[in-house]
N, C-alpha and C positions, 0 to 999 in steps of 0.2 A: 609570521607563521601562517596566517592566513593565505596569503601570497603562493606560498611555497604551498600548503595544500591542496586549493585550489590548482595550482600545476597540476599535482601530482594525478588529481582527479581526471584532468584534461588528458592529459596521457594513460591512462589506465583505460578510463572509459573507452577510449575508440574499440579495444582488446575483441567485443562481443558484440555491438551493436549493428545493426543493416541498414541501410540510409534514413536520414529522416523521413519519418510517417507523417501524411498528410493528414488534415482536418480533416477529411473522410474518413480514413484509416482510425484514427484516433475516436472519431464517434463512435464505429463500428463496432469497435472495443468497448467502450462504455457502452453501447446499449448492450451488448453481449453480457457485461456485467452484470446489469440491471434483469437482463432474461434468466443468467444462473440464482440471483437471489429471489427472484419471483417464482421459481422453482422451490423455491425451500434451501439451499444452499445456504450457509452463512456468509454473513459480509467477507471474511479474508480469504475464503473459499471463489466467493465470487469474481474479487479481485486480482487475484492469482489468478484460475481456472482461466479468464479473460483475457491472459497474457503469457503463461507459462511456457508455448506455443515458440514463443519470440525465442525462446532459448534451447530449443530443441526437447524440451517435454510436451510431445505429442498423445498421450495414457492421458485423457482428461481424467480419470479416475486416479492416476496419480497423482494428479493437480490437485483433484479435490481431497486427498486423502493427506497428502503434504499439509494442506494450510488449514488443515479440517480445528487444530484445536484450536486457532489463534482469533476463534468467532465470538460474539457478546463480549467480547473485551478483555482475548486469554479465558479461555474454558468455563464462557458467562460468568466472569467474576468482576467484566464489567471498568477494570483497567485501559491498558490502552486499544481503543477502536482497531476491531477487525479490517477494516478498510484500509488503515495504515496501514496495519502488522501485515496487510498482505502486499502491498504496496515495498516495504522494507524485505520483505521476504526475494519479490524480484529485484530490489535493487542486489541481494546476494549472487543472485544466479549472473545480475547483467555485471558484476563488476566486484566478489567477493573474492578475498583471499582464500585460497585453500592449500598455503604453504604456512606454518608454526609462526618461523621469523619474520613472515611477508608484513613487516611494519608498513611501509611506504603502502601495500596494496591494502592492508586494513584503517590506514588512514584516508584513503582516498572512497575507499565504500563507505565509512564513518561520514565523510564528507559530503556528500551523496546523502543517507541516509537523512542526515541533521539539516539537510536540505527540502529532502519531502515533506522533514515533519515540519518543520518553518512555515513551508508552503502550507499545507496542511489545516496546521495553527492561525495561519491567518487568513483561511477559509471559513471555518471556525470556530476561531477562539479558544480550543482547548483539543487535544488527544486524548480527552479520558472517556471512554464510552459513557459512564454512569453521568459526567457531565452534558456530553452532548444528547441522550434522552431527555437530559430533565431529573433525572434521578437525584443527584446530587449536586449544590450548589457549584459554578466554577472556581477554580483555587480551592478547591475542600474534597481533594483526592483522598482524604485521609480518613474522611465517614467511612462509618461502618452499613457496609447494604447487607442485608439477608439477601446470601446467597442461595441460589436455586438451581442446580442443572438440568432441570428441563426444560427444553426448547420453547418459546411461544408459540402456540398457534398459529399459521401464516390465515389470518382472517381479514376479511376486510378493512376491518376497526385497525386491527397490528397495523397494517402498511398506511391508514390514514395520520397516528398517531406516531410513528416513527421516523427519522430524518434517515433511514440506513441507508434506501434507495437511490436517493441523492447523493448520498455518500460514497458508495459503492463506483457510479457513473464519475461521480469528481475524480477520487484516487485513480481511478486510470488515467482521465485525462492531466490528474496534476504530473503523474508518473512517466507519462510518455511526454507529456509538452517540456518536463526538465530533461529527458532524455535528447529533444529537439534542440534545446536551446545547448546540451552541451556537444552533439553533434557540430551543432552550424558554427560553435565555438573553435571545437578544436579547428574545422576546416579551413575557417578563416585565421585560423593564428597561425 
């Protein structure tokens, strides 16, 4: 099964993509990341906004209004990291079904998707915002955090004590460097 999805992935994916983007390219974008969240942006805002571009949404304010709720971990509830979720939000655009019965094409973005997070996860160690804070132990998604909807302060202190920055800068590069590797894939098979 794996075999065969992976196929499936390789032929899907070429569908959207522009040729491989170079290490250059690829930092550009991550620091682009790292300038929207410094801005006050949230992480999957940032993440998106940084790439949404590659797919023909040019409206950065559509960018940011798309991915706006998927920040502090799903609407600060601190679930899964905004970095991901914006991360999986483009793997939608670069390779997402938008036919009912498109089985084959939502296996192949499932594939993809369960790929970033992999990647991701063994960046690390876990998807859960409240884990990657410190908030909540790893493997213990299931605490209860008092929830807060308002934003943090973007102060000094926030971005010393926060890993989000880093985080924001990685998911692009984890996002396009697997976009590389299935590029160079398909061309060579």
């Amino acid at each position: 099964m794996k075999n065969n999805r992976n196929n499936l992935y390789n032929r899907k994916i070429l569908s959207t993509f522009a040729p491989v983007m170079t290490n250059e390219e690829i930092e550009a974008r991550a620091e682009r990341a790292v300038e929207l969240f410094k801005q006050g942006y949230n992480c999957s805002q940032s993440v998106f906004a940084a790439c949404a571009d590659l797919y023909g949404i040019d409206d950065l304010s559509l960018a940011l209004r798309l991915s706006a709720s998927f920040g502090g971990g799903i609407g600060r509830m601190r679930m899964v990291c905004g970095a991901a979720t914006g991360m999986f939000m483009l793997a939608g655009l670069h390779n997402g079904s938008a036919t009912p019965r498109d089985n084959e094409g939502k296996m192949a973005n499932y594939a993809f998707v369960q790929r970033l997070a992999g990647d991701f996860k063994a960046q690390y160690g876990t998807l859960i915002c409240a884990e990657l804070l410190g908030l909540a132990p790893k493997g213990q998604c299931d605490v209860k955090l008092e929830l807060d909807p308002r934003p943090a302060d973007r102060t000094p202190e926030y971005y010393k004590k926060r890993p989000c920055v880093e985080m924001v800068a990685e998911a692009v590069r984890i996002y396009l460097h697997a976009i590389n590797d299935k590029m160079r894939k398909c061309v060579n098979d």
